[in-house]
C-alpha positions as CSV (number, residue, x, y, z in Angstrom):
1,X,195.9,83.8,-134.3
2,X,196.4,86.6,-131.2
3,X,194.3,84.0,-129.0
4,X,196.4,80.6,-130.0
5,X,199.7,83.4,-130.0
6,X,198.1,84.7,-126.2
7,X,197.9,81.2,-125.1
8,X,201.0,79.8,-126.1
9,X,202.4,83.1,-123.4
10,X,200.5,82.4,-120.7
11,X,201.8,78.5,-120.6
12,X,205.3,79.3,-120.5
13,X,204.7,81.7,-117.6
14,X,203.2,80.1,-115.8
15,X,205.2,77.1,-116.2
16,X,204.6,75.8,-112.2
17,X,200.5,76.1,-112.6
18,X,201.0,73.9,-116.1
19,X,203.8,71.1,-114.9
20,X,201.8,70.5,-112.3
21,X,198.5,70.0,-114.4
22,X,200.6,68.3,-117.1
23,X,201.7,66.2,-114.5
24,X,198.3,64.9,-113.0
25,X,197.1,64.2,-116.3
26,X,200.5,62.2,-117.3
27,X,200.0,60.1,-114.3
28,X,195.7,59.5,-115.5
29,X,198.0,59.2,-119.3
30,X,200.1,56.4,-117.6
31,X,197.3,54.9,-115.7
32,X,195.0,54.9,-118.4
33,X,197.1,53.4,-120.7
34,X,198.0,50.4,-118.7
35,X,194.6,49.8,-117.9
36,X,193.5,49.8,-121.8
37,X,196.2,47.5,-122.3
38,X,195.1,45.1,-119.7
39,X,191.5,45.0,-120.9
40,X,193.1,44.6,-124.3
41,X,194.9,41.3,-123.0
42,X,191.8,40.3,-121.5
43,X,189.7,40.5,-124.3
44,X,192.7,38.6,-126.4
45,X,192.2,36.4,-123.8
46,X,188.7,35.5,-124.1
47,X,188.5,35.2,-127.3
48,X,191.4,32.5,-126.8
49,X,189.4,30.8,-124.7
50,X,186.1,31.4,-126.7
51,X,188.0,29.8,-129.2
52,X,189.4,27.2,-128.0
53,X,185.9,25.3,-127.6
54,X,183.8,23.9,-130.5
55,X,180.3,24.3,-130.1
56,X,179.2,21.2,-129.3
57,X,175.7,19.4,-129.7
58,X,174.8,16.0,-128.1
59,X,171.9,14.0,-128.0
60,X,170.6,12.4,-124.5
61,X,168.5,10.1,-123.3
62,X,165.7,12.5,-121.4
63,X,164.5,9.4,-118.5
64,X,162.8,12.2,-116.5
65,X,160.6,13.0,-119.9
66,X,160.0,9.3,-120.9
67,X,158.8,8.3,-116.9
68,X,156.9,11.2,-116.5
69,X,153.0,9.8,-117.3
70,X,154.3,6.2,-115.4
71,X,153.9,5.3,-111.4
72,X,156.6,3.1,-111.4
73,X,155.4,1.9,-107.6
74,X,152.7,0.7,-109.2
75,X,152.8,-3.0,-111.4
76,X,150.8,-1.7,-114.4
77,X,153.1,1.3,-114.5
78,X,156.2,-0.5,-114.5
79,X,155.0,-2.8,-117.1
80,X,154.1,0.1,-119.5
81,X,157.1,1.7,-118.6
82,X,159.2,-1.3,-119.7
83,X,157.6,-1.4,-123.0
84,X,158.0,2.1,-123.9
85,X,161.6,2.2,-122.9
86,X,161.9,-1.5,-125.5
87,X,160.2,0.3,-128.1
88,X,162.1,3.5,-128.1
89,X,164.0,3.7,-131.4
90,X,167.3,4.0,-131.0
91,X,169.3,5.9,-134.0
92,X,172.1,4.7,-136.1
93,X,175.3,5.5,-138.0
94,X,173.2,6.7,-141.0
95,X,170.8,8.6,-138.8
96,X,173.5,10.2,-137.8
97,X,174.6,11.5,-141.5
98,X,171.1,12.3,-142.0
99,X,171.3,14.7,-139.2
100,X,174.1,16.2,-139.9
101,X,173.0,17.5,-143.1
102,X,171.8,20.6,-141.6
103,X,172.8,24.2,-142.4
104,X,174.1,25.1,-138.9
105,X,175.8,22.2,-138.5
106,X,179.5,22.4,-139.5
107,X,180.7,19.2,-139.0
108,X,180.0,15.6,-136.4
109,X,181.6,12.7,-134.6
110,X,180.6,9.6,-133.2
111,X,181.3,6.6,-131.2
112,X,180.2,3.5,-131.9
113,X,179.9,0.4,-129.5
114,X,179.5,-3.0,-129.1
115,X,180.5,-6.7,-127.6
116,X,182.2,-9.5,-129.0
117,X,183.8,-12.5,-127.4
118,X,187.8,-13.7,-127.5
119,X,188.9,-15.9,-129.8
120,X,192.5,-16.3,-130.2
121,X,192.4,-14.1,-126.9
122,X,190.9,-14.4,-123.5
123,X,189.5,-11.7,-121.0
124,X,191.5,-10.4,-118.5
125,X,190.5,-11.7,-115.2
126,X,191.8,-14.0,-112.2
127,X,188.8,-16.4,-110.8
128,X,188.9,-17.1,-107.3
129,X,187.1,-20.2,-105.5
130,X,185.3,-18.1,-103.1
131,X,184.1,-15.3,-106.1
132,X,184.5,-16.1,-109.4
133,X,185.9,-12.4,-111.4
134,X,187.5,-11.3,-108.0
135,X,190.9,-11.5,-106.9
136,X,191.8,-13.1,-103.6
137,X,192.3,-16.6,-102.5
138,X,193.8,-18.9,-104.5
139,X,194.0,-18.2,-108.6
140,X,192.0,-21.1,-110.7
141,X,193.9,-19.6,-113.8
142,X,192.9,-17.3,-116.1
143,X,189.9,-17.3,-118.5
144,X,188.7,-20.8,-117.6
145,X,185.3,-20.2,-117.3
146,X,185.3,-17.3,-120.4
147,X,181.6,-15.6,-120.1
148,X,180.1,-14.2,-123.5
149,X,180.7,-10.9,-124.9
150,X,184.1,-10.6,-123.2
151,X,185.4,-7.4,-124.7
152,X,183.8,-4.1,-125.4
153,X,184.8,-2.5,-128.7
154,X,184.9,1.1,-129.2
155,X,184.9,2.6,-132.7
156,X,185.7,6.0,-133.1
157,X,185.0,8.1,-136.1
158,X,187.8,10.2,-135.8
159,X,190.9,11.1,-133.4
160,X,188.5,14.3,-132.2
161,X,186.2,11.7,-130.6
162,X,188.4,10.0,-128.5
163,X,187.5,11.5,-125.7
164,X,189.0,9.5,-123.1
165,X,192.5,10.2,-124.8
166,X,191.8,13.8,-125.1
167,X,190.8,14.5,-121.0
168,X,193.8,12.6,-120.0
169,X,191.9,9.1,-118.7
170,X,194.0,6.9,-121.3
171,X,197.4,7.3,-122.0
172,X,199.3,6.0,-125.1
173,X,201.9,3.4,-123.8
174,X,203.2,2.0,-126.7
175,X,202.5,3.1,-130.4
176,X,203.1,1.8,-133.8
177,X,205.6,4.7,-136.5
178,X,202.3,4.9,-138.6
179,X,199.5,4.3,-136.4
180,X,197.5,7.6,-136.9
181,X,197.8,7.2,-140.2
182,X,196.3,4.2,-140.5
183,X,193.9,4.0,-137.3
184,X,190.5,5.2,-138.6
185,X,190.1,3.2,-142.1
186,X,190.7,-0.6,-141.1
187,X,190.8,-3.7,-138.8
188,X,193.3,-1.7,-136.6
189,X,193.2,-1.8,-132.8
190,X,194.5,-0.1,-129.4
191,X,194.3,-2.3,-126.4
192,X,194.5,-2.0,-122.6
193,X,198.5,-2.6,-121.1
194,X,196.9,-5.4,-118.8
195,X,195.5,-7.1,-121.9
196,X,198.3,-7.3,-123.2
197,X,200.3,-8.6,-120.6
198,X,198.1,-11.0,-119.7
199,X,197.5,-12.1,-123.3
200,X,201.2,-11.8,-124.0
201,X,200.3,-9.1,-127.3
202,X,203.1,-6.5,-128.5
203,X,202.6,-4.1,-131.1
204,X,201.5,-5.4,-134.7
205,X,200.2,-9.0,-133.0
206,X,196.7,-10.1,-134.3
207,X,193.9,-10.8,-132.3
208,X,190.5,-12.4,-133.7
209,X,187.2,-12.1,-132.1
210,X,183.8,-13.6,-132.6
211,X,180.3,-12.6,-132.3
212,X,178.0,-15.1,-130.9
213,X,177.3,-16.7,-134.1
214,X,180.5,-18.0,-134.3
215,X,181.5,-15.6,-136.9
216,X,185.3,-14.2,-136.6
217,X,187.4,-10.9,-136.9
218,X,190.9,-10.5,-137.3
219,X,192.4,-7.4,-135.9
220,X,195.8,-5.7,-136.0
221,X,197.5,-4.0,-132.9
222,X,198.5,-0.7,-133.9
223,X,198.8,0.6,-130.1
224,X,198.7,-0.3,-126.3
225,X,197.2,2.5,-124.0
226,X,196.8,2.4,-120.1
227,X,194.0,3.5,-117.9
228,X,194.8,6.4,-115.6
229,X,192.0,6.7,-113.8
230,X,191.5,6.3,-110.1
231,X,189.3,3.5,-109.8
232,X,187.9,1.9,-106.1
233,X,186.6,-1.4,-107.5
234,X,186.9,-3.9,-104.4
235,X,189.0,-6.9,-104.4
236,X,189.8,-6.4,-108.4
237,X,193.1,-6.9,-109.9
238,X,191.8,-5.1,-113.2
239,X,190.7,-1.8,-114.1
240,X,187.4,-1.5,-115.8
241,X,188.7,-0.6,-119.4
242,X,191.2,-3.8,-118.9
243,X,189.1,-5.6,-121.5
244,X,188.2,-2.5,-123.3
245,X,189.4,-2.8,-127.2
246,X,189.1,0.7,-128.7
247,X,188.9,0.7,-132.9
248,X,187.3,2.8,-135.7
249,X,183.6,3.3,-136.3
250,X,183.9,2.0,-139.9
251,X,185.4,-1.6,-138.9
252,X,182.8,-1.7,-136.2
253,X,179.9,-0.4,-138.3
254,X,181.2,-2.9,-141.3
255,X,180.6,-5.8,-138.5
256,X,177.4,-4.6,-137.9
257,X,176.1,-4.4,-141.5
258,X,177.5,-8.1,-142.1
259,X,175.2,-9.6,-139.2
260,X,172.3,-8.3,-137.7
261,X,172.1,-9.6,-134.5
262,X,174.9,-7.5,-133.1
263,X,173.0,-4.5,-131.4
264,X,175.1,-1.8,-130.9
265,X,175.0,1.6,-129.0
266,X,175.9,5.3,-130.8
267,X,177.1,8.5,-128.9
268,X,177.1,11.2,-131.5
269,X,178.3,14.8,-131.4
270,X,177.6,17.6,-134.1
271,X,179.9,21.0,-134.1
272,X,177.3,23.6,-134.7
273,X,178.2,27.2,-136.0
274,X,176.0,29.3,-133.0
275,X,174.4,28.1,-129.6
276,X,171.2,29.7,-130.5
277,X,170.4,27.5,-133.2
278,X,170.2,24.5,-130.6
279,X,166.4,24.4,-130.6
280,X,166.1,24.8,-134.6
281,X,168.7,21.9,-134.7
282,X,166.5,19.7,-132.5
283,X,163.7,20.6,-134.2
284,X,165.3,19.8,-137.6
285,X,166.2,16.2,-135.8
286,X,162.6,15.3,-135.0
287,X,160.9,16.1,-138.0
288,X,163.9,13.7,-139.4
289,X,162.7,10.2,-137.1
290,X,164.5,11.3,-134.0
291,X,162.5,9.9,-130.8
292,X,161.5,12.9,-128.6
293,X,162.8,11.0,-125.5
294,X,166.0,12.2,-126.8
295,X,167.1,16.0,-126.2
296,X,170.4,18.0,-127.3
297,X,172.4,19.4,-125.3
298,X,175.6,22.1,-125.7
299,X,178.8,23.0,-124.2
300,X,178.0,26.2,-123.7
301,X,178.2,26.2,-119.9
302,X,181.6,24.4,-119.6
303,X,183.1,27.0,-122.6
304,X,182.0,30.2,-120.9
305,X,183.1,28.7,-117.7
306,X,186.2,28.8,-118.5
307,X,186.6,32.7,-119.2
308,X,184.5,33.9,-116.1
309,X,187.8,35.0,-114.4
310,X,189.3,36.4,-117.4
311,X,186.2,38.4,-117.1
312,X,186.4,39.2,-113.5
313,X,190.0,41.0,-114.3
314,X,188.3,43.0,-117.3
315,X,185.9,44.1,-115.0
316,X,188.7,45.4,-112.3
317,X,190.6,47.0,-114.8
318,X,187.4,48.6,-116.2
319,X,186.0,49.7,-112.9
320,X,189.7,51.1,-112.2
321,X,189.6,53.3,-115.7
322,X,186.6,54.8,-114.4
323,X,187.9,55.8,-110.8
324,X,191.0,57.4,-112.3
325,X,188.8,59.3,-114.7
326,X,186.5,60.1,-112.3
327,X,189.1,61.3,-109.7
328,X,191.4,62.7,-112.4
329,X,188.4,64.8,-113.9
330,X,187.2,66.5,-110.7
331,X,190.9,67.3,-109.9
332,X,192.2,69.0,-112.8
333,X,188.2,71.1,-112.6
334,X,189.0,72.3,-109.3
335,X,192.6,73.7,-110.6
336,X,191.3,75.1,-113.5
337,X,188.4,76.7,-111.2
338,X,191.8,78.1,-109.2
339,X,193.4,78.9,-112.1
340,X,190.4,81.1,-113.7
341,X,190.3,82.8,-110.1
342,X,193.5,83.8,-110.2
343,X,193.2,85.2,-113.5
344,X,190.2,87.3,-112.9
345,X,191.8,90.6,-113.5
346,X,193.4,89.6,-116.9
347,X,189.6,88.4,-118.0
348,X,188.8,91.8,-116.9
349,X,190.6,93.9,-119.2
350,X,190.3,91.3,-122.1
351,X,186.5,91.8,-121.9
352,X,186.8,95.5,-121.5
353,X,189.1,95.6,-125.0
354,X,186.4,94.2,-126.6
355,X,187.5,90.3,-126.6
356,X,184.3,88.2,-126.9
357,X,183.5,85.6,-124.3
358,X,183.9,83.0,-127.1
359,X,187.3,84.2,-127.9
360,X,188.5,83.7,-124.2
361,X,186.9,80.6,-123.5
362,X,188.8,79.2,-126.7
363,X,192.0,80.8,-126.1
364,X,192.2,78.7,-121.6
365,X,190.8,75.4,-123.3
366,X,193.6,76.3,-125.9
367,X,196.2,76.5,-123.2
368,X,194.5,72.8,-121.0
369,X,194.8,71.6,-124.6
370,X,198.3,72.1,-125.4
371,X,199.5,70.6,-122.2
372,X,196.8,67.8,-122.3
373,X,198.6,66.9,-125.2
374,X,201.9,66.9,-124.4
375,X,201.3,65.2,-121.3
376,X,199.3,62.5,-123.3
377,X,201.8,61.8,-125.3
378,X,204.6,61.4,-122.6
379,X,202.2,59.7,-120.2
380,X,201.3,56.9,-123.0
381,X,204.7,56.2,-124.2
382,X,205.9,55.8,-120.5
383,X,202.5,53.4,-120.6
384,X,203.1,51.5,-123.5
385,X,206.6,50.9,-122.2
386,X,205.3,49.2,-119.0
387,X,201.9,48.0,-120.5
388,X,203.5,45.2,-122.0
389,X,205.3,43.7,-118.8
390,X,202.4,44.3,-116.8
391,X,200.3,42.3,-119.7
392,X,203.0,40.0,-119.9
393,X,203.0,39.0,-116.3
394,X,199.0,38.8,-116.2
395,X,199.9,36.3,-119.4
396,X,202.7,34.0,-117.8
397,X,200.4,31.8,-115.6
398,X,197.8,31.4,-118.4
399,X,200.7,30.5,-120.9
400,X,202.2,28.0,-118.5
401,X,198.8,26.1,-118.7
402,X,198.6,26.3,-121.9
403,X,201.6,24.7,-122.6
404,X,201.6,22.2,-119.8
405,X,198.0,21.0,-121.1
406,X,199.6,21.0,-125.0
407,X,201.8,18.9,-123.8
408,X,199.8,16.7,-121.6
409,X,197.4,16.2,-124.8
410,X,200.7,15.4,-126.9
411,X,201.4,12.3,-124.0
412,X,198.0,11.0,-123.9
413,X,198.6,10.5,-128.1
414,X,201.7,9.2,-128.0
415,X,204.1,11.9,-127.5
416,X,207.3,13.1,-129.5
417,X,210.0,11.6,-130.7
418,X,213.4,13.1,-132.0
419,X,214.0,12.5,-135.1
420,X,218.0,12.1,-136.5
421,X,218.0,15.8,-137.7
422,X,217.5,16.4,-134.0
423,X,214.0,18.1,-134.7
424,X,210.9,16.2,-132.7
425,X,207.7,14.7,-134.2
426,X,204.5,13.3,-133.4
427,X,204.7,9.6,-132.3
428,X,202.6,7.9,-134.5
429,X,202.5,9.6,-137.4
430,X,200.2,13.1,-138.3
431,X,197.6,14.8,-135.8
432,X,195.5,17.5,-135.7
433,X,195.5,20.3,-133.5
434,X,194.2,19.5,-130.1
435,X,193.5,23.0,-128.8
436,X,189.7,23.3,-129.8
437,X,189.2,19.7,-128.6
438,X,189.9,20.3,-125.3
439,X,189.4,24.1,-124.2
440,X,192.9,24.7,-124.1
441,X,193.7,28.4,-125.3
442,X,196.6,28.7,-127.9
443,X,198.1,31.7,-125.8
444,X,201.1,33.8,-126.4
445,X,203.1,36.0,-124.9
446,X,203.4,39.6,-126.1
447,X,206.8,40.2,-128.2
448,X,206.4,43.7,-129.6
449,X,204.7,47.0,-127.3
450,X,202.3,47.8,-130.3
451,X,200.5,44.2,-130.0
452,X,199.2,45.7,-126.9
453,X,199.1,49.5,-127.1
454,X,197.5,49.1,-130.4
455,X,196.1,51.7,-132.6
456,X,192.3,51.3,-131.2
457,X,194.4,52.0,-127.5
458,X,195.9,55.2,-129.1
459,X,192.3,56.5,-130.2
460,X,190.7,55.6,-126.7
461,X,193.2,57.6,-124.6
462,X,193.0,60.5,-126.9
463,X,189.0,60.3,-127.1
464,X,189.7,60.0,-123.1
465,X,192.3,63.2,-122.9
466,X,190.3,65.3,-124.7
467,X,187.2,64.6,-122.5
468,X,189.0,65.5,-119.4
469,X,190.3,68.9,-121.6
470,X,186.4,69.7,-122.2
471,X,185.3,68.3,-118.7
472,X,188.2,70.7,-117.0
473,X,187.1,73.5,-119.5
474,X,183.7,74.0,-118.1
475,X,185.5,75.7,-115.0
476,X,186.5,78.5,-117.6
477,X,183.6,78.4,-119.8
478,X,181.3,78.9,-117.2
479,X,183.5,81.4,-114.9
480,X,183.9,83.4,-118.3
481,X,180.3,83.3,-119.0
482,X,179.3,84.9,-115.5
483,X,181.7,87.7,-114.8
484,X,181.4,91.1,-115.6
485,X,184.5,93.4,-116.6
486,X,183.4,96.3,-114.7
487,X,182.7,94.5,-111.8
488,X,186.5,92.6,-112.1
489,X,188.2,95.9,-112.4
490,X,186.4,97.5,-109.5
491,X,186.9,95.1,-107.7
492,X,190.7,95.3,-108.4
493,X,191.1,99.0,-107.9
């Protein structure tokens, strides 16, 4: 009790030595704080961004591996190249199941394609004398020499594999109350704005195709979308998705089962729980009938992509924390060194009482202790006070992105509508969040300081002040430790 009772004395007189100790190690208090609190929001931050991706798996087509043993130069070579790219075997919707049923895969989408011709339709294009599909000259009228296979149908399995929807290339024009309701189970379509005008179609008109057997198909327009993509195609009055019809995978792959000479084409994609199960997965496909010209392929390079500058500022504010430290920790040694010089003679005549060594090292880390403390505590509530603005503002940009790509995804759907109540809805009817779909980060904004200066904050800067306390004790421990009573009070008298 008489050291604790001794140190508490010798803080409060020397109250100028002390403020300005307390003082140094508010300002690291402050400093540190805010820094914490920035890698804090960084680290909420990535994992927003981490989870904003779904980790993906595709299959490819692997040309490289497939052309490898073939000199295509040669005639021989070409010829066996020709018949092992015929004979590859393609996979279907129900390889695609089969696949799936794997344990690290979590769930899977597709696209399925292929080509019909118009019936009660035709294809949008303007023939010209000189270049028949071009536009210039004089126009022979449209669709008068129609060409098989006019329009390309695109059946998606589900609203997360509309892809071209999701990255902004299509936009939803026009949209039927219901239509996401209704789009993936039935004869439902979305067609091109210029097919539309130039086949005179509004919303709930019916189309019917054919296949080349003469067989026909009766679809429902449930939307009409337009192509926003820049395209340079020379002297043509239509984009390339013009006679683009987009559907669901079950109407296309009920087609398909009906007649077996339509051939069509699959682009799958599985969600998998962890990237480093990519090579088991594969693995898994093979031994299922999967070709080995194919290969699978992740996101994994476009997801961390997108939190390599998040990273960057977790790495200044780190590298920061340990400058302060640094600089803080040699500091307050040197003005404890000063402080046991000073206080030579009183170690003296402790010492020559009979105080132990241990008993006076205890009683100046007791005193660096107390004001450590104090000055903690004042130094992180001044921090937590501006931690959150600083957060904030390192936030705002990323939020404003956020939002503006929410929205943007909301457009390319459909958009809102307002509703009598005055509230707004989904045009369309119900749709699933798009965050994961398309890397953008559900980020918010920090509403209350303990969000940020958080409990695990708290326990860092005190693990943090009472390092510097033992770091600046080692001036007295070791000062303690090598002088000699006698020798102080000689040297005094």
């Amino acid at each position: 009790m008489f050291i604790f009772k001794n140190a508490w004395i010798s803080i409060t007189r020397n109250k100028g030595r002390n403020i300005l100790i307390g003082a140094i190690i508010l300002v690291i208090a402050c400093a540190c704080t805010i820094t914490l609190a920035i890698n804090n929001t960084a680290s909420d931050l990535i994992d927003s961004y981490s989870n904003s991706y779904q980790k993906e798996l595709t299959l490819s087509f692997d040309r490289k591996q497939m052309m490898k043993d073939f000199d295509t130069k040669g005639e021989e070579g070409r010829e066996q190249a020709k018949e092992k790219f015929e004979n590859i075997a393609s996979y279907s919707v129900d390889d695609v199941t089969t696949f799936a049923e794997n344990d690290h895969i979590e769930s899977y989408y597709y696209t399925y394609s292929f080509s019909l011709n118009g019936n009660s339709i035709e294809k949008a294009e303007i023939e010209t004398e000189s270049q028949p599909g071009s536009f210039g000259g004089r126009p022979n009228g449209k669709g008068q020499n129609k060409n098989s296979l006019d329009f390309t149908l695109n059946g998606y399995s589900s609203i997360e594999s509309m892809s071209e929807f999701i990255n902004g290339t299509y936009t939803m024009n026009e949209i039927t109350d219901n239509a996401w309701d209704i789009a993936f189970d039935g004869n439902y379509v979305f067609i091109n704005k210029e097919l539309a005008d130039y086949n005179e179609l509004n919303l709930n008109d019916k189309i019917t195709l054919e296949d080349e057997s003469g067989n026909t198909y009766e679809f429902e327009i449930i939307g009409i979308f337009e192509d926003n993509e820049e395209e340079d195609v020379m002297m043509s009055m239509f984009s390339n998705s013009a006679n683009t019809i987009i559907t669901n995978a079950n109407a296309l792959v009920s087609i398909d089962n009906s007649n077996d000479s339509i051939k069509g084409s699959i682009n799958s994609t599985f969600i998998i729980d962890d990237y480093e199960n990519a090579e088991s997965i594969q693995s898994d496909f093979y031994e299922k009938g999967l070709d080995e010209t194919y290969v699978v392929q992740t996101n994994q390079e476009i997801a961390e992509a997108g939190v390599t500058s998040v990273k960057n500022v977790k790495s200044f504010a780190t590298t920061f924390l340990i400058i302060t430290l640094l600089i803080g920790g040699v500091v307050l040694f040197i003005l404890n060194m000063i402080n046991i010089r000073e206080r030579k003679y009183e170690i003296g005549v402790f010492r020559t009482i009979g105080i132990s060594k241990l008993k006076l090292t205890t009683q100046f880390a007791s005193e660096l202790l107390v004001v450590a403390l104090i000055a903690l505590i004042i130094g992180c509530c001044f921090g937590a006070t501006m931690s959150k603005s600083v957060s904030n503002s390192l936030l705002s940009s990323e939020i404003e992105n956020s939002i503006t790509s929410r929205n943007e995804m909301q457009n390319n759907f459909g958009g809102m509508k307002e509703r009598p109540d005055g509230n707004s809805e989904n045009r369309g009817g119900n749709m699933p969040d798009f965050n994961k779909m398309s890397g953008t980060p559900n980020i918010q904004a920090y509403d209350r300081v303990d969000a940020v200066v958080n409990v695990t904050v708290i326990l860092e800067l005190l693990v943090i002040g009472l390092s510097l306390v033992f770091v600046s004790s080692l001036a007295s421990m070791i000062s303690i430790q090598r002088f000699s009573p006698l020798t102080i009070l000689k040297e005094r008298s």
